[in-house]
C-alpha positions as CSV (number, residue, x, y, z in Angstrom):
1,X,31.7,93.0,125.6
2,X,34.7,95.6,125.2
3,X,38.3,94.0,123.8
4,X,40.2,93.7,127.9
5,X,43.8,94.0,126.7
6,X,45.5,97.0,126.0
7,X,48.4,97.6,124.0
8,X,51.9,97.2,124.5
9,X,55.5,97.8,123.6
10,X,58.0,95.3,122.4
11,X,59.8,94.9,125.5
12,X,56.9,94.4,127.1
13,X,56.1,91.9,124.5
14,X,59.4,89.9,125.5
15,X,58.3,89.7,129.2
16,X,55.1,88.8,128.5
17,X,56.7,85.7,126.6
18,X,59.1,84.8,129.5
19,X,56.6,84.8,132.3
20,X,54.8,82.2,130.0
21,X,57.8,80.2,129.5
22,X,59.5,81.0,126.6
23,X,63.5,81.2,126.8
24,X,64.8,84.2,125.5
25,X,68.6,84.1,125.6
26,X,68.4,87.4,123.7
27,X,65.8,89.9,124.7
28,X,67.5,93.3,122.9
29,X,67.1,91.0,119.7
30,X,63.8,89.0,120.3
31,X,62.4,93.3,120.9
32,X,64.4,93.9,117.7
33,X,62.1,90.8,115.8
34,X,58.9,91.5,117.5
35,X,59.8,95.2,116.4
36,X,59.2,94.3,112.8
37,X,57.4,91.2,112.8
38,X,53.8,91.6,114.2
39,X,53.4,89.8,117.8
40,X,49.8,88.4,116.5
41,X,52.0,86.8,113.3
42,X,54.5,85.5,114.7
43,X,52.0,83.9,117.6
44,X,50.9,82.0,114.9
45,X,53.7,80.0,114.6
46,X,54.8,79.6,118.3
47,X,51.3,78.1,118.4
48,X,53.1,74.7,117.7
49,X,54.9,75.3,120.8
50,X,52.3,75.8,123.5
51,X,51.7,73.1,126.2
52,X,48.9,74.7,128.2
53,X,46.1,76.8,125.5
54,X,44.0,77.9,127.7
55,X,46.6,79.5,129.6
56,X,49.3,80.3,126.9
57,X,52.2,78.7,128.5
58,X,55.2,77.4,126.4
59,X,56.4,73.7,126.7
60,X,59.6,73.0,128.6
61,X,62.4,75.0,127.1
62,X,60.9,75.8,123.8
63,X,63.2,79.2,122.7
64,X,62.1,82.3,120.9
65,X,65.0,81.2,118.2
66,X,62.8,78.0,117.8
67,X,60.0,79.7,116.9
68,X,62.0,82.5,114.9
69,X,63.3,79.3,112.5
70,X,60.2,78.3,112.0
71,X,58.8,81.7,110.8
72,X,61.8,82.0,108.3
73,X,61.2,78.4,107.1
74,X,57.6,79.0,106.4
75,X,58.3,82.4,104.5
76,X,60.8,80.5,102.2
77,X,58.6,77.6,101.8
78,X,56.0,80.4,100.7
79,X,58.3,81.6,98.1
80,X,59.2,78.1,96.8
81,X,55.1,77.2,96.3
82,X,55.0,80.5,94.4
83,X,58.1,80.3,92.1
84,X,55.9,76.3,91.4
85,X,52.5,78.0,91.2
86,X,53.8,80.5,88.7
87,X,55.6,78.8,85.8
88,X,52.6,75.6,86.5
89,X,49.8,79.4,86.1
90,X,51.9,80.6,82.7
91,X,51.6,77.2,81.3
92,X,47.7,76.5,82.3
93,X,47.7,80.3,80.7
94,X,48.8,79.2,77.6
95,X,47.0,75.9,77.2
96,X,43.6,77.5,78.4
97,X,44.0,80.5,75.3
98,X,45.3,77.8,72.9
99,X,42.4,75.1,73.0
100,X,40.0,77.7,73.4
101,X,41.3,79.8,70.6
102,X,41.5,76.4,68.3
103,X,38.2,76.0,69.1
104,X,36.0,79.1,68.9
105,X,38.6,81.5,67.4
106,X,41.1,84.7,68.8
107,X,38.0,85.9,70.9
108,X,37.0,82.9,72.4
109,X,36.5,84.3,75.7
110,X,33.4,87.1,74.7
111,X,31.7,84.4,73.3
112,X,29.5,83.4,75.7
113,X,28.3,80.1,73.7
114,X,31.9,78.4,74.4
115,X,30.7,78.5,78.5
116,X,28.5,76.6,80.5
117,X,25.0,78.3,81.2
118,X,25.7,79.0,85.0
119,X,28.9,80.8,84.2
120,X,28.5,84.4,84.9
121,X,29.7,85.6,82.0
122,X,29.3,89.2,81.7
123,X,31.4,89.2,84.9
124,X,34.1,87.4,83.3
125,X,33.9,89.6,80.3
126,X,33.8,93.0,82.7
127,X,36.6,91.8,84.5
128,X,38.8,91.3,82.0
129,X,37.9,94.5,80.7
130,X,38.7,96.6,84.4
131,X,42.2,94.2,84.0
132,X,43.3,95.8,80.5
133,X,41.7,98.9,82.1
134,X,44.4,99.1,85.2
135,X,47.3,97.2,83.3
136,X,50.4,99.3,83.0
137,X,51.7,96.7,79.9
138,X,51.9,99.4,77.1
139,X,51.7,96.5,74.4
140,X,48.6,95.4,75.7
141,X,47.3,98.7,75.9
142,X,48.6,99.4,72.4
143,X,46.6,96.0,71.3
144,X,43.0,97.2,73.1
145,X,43.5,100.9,71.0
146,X,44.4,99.2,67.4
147,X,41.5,97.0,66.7
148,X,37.7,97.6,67.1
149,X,36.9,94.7,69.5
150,X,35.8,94.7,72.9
151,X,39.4,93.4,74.1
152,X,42.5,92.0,72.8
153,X,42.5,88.3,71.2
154,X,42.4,85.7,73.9
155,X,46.1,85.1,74.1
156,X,46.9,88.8,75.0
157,X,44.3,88.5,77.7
158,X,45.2,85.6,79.3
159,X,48.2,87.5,80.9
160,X,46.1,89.7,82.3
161,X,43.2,87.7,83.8
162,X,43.2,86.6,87.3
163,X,44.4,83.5,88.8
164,X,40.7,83.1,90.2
165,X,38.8,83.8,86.6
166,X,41.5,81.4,85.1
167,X,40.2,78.6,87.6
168,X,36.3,79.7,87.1
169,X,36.5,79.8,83.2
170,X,38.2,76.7,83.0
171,X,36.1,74.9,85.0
172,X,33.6,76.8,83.0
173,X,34.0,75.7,79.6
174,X,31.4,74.1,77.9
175,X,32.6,71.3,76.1
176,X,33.8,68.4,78.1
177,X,36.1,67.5,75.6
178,X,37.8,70.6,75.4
179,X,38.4,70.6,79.0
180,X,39.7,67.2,78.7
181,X,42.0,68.3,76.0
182,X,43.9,70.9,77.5
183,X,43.9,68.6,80.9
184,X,45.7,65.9,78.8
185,X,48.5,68.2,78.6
186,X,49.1,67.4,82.3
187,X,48.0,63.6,82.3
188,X,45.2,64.0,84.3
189,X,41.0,64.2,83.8
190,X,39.6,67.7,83.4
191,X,38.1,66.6,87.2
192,X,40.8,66.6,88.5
193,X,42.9,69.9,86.9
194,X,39.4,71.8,87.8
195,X,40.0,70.6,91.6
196,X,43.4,71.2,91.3
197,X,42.9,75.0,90.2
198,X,40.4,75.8,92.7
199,X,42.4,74.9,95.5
200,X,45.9,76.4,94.0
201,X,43.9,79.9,93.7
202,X,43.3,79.1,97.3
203,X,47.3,78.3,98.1
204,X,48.5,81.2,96.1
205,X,46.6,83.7,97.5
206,X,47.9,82.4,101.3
207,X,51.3,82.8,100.1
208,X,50.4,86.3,98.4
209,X,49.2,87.5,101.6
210,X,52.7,85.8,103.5
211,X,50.1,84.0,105.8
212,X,51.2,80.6,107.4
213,X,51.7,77.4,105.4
214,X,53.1,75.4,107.7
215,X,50.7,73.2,109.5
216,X,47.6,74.4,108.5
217,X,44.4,73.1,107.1
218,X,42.9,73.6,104.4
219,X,39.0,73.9,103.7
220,X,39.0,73.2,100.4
221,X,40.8,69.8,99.4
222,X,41.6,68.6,96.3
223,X,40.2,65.7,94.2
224,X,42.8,63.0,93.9
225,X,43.5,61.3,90.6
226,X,42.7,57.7,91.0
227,X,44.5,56.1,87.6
228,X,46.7,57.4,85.8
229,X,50.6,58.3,86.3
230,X,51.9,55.6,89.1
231,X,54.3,58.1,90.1
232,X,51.7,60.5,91.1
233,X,49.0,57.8,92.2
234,X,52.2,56.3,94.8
235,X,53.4,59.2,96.3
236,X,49.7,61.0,98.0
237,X,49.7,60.4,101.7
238,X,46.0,60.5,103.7
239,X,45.9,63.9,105.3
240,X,44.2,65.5,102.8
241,X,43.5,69.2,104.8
242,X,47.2,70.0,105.1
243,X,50.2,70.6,102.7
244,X,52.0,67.8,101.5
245,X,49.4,66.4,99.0
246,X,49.8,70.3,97.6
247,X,53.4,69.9,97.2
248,X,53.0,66.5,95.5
249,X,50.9,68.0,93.0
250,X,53.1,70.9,92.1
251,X,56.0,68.4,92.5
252,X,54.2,66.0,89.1
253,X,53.8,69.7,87.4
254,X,56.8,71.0,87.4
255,X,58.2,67.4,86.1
256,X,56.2,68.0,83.2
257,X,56.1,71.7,82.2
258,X,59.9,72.2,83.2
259,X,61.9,68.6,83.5
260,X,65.3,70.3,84.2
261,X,63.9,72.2,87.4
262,X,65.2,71.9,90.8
263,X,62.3,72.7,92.9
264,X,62.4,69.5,94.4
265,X,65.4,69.6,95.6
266,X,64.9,73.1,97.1
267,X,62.3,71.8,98.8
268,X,64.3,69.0,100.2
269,X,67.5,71.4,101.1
270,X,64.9,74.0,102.9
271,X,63.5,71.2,104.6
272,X,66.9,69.8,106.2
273,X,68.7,73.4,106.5
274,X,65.5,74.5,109.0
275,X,65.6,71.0,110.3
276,X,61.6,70.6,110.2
277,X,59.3,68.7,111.3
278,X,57.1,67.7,107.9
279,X,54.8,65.6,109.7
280,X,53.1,68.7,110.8
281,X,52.6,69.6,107.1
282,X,51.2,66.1,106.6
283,X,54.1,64.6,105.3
284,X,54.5,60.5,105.8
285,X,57.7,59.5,107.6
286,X,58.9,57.7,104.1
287,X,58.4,60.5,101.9
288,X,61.7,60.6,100.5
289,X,60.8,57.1,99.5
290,X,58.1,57.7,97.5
291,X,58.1,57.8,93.6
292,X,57.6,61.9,92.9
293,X,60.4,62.7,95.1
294,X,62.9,59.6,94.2
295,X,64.8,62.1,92.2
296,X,66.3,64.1,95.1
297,X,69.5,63.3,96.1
């Protein structure tokens, strides 16, 4: 079976829209939009707007500049999960080299004896080694030309590692205790940071490729903690697949590895200024209620 539709242009685009029900009030500007943000992408999001699927028609009065907020909310919320998921990534950096450097010494990570069995470790070890390879850092590069090892000491790498081999190596490490030990710098079992990682790897890299947050599901869920911090225990809500349990969790991170930020607030502001719906994100109706975010004002 051949593809039936054929392409095209952006005024066309705009037509197409209106027949199905969309009110344009601007259609030199919705063209402009469409011009530079891809019909396909942007579909995504009037998804949430459609009455009749099968036959792509647009509920009553729904208006491109509806859909056009929500494609600007969801780009900023991106950018908000990132500035989160980096400073929580450069402190699991740091506690991931330091344990295992306390441990098994600067080259922790080409020793093969400090990982489980089923850890493909000559991967891990090539990996790291195509990352020093392609860095343009010229410290680091300085570092792999000074001293006969096979790569810099473990703290060097860690800046250069993936987000993904971070998770994996983690998870990977052979001593429970260890594990536990640089999980204890978050309050939580090694369980549950090992869950957490997987699935932030997995958020991170939606954001990285400016794909759709906003009411989506997720395949992989994370493990909740079940004791522990009430703050964190009181503030989950049930729908696991989408957002808002993600957004808790960076929420209890960023309270501990940077106490004076305002990330929660941002989130609250971006929130109101788009004037969303969070329920689609799998927010409760009383989350401002709850403990993690009782800090917003």
């Amino acid at each position: 079976m051949q593809f039936p539709k054929a392409p095209i242009t952006f005024a066309q685009q705009v037509d197409l829209l209106e027949d199905r029900g969309l009110v344009i009030n601007d259609k030199e500007s919705a063209a402009f939009y469409l011009s530079h943000i891809n019909y396909y992408r942007l579909g995504t999001y009037w998804w949430s707007f459609i009455e009749d699927h099968q036959n792509h028609t647009f509920k009553s009065a729904t208006t491109f500049e509806q859909v056009l907020n929500l494609y600007s909310f969801d780009r900023e919320l991106r950018l908000l999960l990132l500035d989160a998921i980096e400073r929580i990534e450069v402190s699991l950096r740091t506690q991931w080299a330091y344990h295992l450097a306390k441990k098994h010494g600067s080259h922790a990570h080409l020793n093969p004896t400090a990982f489980t069995s089923k850890f493909n470790h000559n991967d891990f070890v090539s990996n790291i080694c195509a990352e020093i390879q392609r860095t343009s850092d010229t410290n680091i590069k300085k570092q792999n030309h000074k001293y006969n090892e096979e790569t810099p000491a473990i703290w060097i790498i860690a800046e250069v590692m993936s987000f993904g081999w971070l998770s994996r190596s983690y998870d990977a490490i052979g001593r429970r205790a260890l594990k536990n030990d640089i999980a204890d710098s978050y309050k939580v079992k090694e369980t549950i940071l090992s869950s957490f990682l997987h699935h932030i790897t997995t958020v991170r890299n939606i954001c990285a490729h400016h794909s759709r947050l906003y009411n989506r599901d997720f395949t992989f869920t994370m493990k909740l903690p079940t004791n522990g911090d009430s703050v964190l225990l009181n503030s989950f809500s049930d729908t696991a697949k989408q957002l808002y349990n993600t957004l808790v969790m960076c929420a209890y991170f960023m309270d501990l590895i940077s106490p004076n930020h305002h990330w929660k607030q941002k989130l609250a502001s971006l929130i109101e200024v788009y004037n969303i719906d969070v329920t689609e994100m799998g927010f409760p109706e009383n989350w401002k209620t709850l403990p993690i975010w009782n800090s917003i004002k």
